[in-house]
N, C-alpha and C positions, 0 to 999 in steps of 0.2 A: 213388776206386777202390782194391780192395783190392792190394798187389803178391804176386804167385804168386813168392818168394824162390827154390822149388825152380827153375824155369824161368829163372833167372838162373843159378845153379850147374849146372842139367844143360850148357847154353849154353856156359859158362864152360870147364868142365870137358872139356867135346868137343872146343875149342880148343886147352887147356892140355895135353891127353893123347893128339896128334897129334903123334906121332913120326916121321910116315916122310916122306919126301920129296913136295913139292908138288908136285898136279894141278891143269894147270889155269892161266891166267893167275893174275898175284897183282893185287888188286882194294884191298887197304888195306897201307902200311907204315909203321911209326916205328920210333925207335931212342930208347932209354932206356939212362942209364948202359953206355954202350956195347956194349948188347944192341940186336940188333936182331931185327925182329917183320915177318914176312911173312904176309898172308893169301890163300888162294884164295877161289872163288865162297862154295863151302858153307859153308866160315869165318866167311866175310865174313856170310853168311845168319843164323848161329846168332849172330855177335854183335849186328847191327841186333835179331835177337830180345830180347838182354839189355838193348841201350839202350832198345826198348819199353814193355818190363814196369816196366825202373827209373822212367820216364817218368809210370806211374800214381801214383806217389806225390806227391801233390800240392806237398808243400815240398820236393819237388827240383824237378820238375817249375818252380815259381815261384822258383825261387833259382840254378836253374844254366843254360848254356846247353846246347846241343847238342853243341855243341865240348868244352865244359869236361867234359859227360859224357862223351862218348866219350874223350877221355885220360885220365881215371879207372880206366874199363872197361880200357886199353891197360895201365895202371902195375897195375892186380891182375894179366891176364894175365904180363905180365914179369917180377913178385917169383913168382908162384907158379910158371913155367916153372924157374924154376932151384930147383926144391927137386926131391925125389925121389917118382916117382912115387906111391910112399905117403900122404907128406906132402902131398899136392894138392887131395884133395877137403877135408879137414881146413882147409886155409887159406882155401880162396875161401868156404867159409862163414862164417869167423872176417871176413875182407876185407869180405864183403858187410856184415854186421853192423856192421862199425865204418865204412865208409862213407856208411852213414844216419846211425848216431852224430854223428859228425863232421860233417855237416853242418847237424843239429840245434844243434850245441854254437857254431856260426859265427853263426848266428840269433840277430840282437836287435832290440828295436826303437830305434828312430832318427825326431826332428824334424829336419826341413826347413823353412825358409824362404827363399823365391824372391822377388824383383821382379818386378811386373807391368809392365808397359809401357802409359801411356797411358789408366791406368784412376784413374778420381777415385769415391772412395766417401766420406759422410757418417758411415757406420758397420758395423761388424763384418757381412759378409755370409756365411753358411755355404753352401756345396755342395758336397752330399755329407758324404765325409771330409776337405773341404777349406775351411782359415777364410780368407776376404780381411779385411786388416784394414790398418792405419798402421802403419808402425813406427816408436815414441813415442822418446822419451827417457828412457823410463821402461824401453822395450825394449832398447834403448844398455846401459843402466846395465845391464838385468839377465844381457846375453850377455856383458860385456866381465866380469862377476863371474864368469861358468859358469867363463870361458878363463882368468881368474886363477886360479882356483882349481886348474885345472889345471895350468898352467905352472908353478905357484910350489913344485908337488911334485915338479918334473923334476930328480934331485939333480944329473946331471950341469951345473947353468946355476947359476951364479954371480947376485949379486941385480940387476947392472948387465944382463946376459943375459937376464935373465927380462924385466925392464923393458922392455929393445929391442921383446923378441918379443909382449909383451903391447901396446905402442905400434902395431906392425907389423900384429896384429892388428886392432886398431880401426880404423885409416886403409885397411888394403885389404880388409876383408870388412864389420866393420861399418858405421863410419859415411857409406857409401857408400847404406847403406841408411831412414838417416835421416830420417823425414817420406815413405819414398814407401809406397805400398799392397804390400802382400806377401801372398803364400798361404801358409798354413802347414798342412801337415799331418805325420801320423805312419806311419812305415811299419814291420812286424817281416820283416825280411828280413838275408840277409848284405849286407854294407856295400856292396859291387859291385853286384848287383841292388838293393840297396834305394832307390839315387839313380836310377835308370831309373824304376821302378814311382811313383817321389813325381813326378817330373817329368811324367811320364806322368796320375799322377789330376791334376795341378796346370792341366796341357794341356786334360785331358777338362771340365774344371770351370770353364775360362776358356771351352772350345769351347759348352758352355751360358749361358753370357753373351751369346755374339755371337747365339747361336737367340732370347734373348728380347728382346735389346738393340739388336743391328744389323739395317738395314732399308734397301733400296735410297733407301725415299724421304726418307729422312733426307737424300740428298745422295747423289751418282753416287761423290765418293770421301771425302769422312766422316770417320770413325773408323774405328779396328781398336785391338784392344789383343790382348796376347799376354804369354810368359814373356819376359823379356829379353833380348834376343840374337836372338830367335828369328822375329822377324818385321823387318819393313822400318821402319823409323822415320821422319819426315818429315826429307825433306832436301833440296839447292837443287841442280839443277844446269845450270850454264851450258853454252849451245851455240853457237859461233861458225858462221855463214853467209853464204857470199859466191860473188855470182851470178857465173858466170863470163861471161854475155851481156853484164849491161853495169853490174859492177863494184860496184855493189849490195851493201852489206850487211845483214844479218839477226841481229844476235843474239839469243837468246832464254833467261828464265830460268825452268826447270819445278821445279816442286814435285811431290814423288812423294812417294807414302808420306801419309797420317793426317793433317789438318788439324788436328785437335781430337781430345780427350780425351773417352771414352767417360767420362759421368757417371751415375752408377747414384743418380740420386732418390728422393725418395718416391713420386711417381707411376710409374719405372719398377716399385720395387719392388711397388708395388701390382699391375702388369699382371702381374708375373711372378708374384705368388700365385695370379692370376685364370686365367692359362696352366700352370698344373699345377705348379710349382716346389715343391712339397712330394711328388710323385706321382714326381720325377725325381728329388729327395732319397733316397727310400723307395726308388727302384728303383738307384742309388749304392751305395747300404748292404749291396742284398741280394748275400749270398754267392753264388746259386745262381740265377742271372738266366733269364727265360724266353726263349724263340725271337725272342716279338715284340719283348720290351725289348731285346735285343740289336742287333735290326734299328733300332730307334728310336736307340741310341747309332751305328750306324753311318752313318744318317743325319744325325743331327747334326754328326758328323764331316765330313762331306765338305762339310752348309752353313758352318760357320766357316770353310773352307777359301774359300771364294769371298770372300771381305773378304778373303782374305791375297793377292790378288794386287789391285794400286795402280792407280787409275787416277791422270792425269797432269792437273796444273793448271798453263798457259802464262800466263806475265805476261809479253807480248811486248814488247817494246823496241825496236820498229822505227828503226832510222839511217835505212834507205835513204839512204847516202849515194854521192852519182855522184861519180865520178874528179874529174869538171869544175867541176861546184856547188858540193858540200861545202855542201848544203844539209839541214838534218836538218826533214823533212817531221811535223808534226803528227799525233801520234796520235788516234784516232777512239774515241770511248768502247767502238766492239765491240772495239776490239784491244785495252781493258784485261787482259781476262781471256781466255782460249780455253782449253776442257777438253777432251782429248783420251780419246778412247775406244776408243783399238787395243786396250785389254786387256778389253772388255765379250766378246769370244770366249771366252776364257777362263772369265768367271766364269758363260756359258752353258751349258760343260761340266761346272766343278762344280756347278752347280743341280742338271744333269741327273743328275749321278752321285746328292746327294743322295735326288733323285725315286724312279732307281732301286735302288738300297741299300733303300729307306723301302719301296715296293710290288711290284717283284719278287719273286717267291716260290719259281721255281726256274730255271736258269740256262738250261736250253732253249723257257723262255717265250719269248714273240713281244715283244721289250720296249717298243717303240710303243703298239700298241695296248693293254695292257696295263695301262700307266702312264698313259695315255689314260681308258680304264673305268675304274679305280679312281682316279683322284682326284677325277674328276666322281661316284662313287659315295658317296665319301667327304665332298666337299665342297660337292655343290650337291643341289638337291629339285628334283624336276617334269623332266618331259622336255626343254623349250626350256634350262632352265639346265645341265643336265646333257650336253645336244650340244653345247652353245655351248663348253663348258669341255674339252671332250672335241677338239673340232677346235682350239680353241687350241693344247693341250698338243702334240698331233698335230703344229701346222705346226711349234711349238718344237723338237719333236722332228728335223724335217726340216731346221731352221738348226743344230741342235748336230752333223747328220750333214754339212753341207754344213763346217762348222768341221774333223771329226774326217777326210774324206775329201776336201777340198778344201784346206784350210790355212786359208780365211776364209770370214767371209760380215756379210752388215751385217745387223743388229741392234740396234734403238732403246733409247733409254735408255728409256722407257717400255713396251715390250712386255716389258726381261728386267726392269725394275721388280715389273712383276706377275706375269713368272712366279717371281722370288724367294718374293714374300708369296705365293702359291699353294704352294709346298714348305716356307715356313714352317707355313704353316696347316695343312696335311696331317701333317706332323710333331706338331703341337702337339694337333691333335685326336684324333690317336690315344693320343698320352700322357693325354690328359681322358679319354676313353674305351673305352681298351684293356678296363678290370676290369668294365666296365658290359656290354660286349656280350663277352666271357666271351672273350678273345682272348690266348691263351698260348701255342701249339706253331703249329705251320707249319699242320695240318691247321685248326685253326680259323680263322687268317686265308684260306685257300682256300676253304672252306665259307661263311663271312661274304659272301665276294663273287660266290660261286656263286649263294647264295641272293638276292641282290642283281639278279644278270643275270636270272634267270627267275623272280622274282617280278613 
């Protein structure tokens, strides 16, 4: 969008060339170099107008925050207030000018490389702008050369100092990364946003791994992988219990969090060509995304989300020891293992959200039935397969309310098994066939399923 500059300076300028004493509550204040800056209503109105307009410009828009613009807007008001009313419109055009400037001039571009957590690959995976790869020792070598090379121009460090800091280097950022899988991409932004926007596609581009990779029936709690830090990792924790009736103990050790490393094969990779992963590629890239791809990334969003919440693996340890006996009773091969499924509520709800993210199409839809029609329109052929699927989705829908309006509700590991792969599949087949049944703006996905009910 183009920015109307003049509608920033009139804005500005009505501010700046307000002399008389404020009406009105004051609605915005700061103080700069010991200036301080009162707004009323109308003020307050004409600047929201300036922060607006600035707004269309796409690389501030992508490089600043909201905050960061508005104290911007605040430090031109300030310098220009203390000049003379002459000299005022003459500045904030010069001000505005060199604020684009300036933030063009902050703009470069930047690699990133991240660890992935929990993800084993054969070889270089791309998605998107985003490469999963090893990092070799071949990659070792070639970052600790980038940071020499840098360090070693820093005049003020002596040659013992450089050494430290080039040492210090390698042991706390590189070779931490050593042999494990990494994402790498590129981003042109200022340094501040630019680490958000990388971590951010790095997120969206693992969040597509878990839509082609993760699958309830792989195991109730599996795999997840994720950025570093950023998810749960598997880990042990012990629980002491002891019955107060009659002295009884119980201790018990669960495992939470990822059993196993998500491994991206040759046969994975094959289903992911077979499930559109060049089509999700294509739509990554494009600068100027349609209505429905966006819908399809927010869906996907919310299904990686449901692997991020653990379910729990019990390796009980029954003592049952009584005060008297000090007998330690035989374990039964059921009390090897026990899986606990308190958190299957949970990932009911993000199914659901995925569901509705994916086929909702405006916010005062009925979202039951809705999401009900269109996946059975979407997913099944012939009338009996299409009610069958349709009253499923329905009762699912009636445990995700009994969850969101009640606190709980039970739910089998085999009923949210399938409604997982059912939002898998409904995701995936609109990606296969969004460009075939001609599905771009909002109005065509409504017409597709209009035409759908009364045909």
């Amino acid at each position: 969008m183009t920015v109307d500059k003049s509608i920033i300076k009139g804005a500005l300028l009505f501010i700046c060339m307000d002399t008389q004493p404020k009406q009105g509550p004051t609605v915005r204040f700061w103080s700069r170099n010991n200036i301080s800056f009162l707004l009323n209503e109308q003020e307050e109105s004409r600047f929201a107008e300036a922060v607006r307009e600035i707004l269309k410009n796409r690389m501030v828009s992508e490089n600043l925050t909201i905050r960061e613009i508005e104290e911007k807007v605040e430090d031109i008001i300030s310098r220009t207030s203390q000049l003379s009313a002459a000299q005022r419109q003459a500045n904030i055009v010069s001000e505005i000018d060199n604020f684009f400037k300036s933030i063009k001039k902050e703009i470069k571009e930047y690699q990133f490389v991240v660890p992935i957590f929990n993800l084993k690959i054969h070889k270089p995976l791309q998605i998107g702008g985003v490469r999963f790869k090893i990092f070799s020792s071949y990659q070792v070598k070639k970052w600790v050369k980038l940071f020499r090379e840098v360090i070693v121009s820093i005049p003020r460090y002596n040659a013992q100092k450089k050494k430290e800091f080039i040492e210090l280097i390698l042991q706390e950022n590189i070779e931490p990364l050593r042999n494990k899988v990494c994402a790498e991409t590129t981003v042109k932004a200022r340094i501040e946003r630019a680490r958000e926007i990388a971590l951010r596609k790095i997120a969206q581009a693992v969040d597509i791994l878990k839509l082609y990779c993760l699958v309830m029936e792989r195991g109730p709690y599996g795999s997840n992988v994720g950025l570093v830090g950023e998810i749960l990792g598997s880990s042990a924790r012990a629980t002491l219990v002891r019955s107060i009736s009659d002295g009884s103990l119980h201790p018990a050790l669960e495992r939470v969090g990822p059993l196993s490393e998500l491994e991206i094969d040759s046969k994975l990779l094959k289903m992911m060509k077979k499930g559109g992963i060049r089509k999700i590629n294509k739509m990554l890239l494009t600068k100027k995304r349609s209505w429905v791809e966006n819908k399809v990334l927010r869906a996907i969003y919310w299904y990686s989300r449901i692997f991020d919440t653990p379910l729990r693996r019990v390796d009980e340890k029954k003592i049952l020891l009584k005060k008297k006996k000090h007998k330690r009773r035989k374990r039964s091969p059921k009390e090897e293992e026990i899986v606990e499924y308190g958190h299957l509520n949970d990932r009911l709800v993000k199914s659901m959200l995925a569901f509705e993210s994916l086929l909702i199409i405006d916010k005062h839809e009925s979202i039951q039935n809705n999401i009900a029609e269109r996946s059975a329109y979407f997913l099944r052929k012939g009338y009996t397969k299409r009610k069958d699927l349709k009253n499923f989705i329905k009762d699912m829908y009636d445990l995700r309310s009994d969850v969101v309006h009640r606190g709980f509700t039970y739910v089998s590991v085999g009923e949210l098994s399938l409604f997982i792969s059912y939002v898998r599949e409904a995701i995936i087949t609109i990606i296969l066939k969004k460009d075939r049944l001609g599905l771009r703006t909002q109005q065509d996905f409504y017409e597709w399923f209009e035409k759908k009910k009364f045909s």
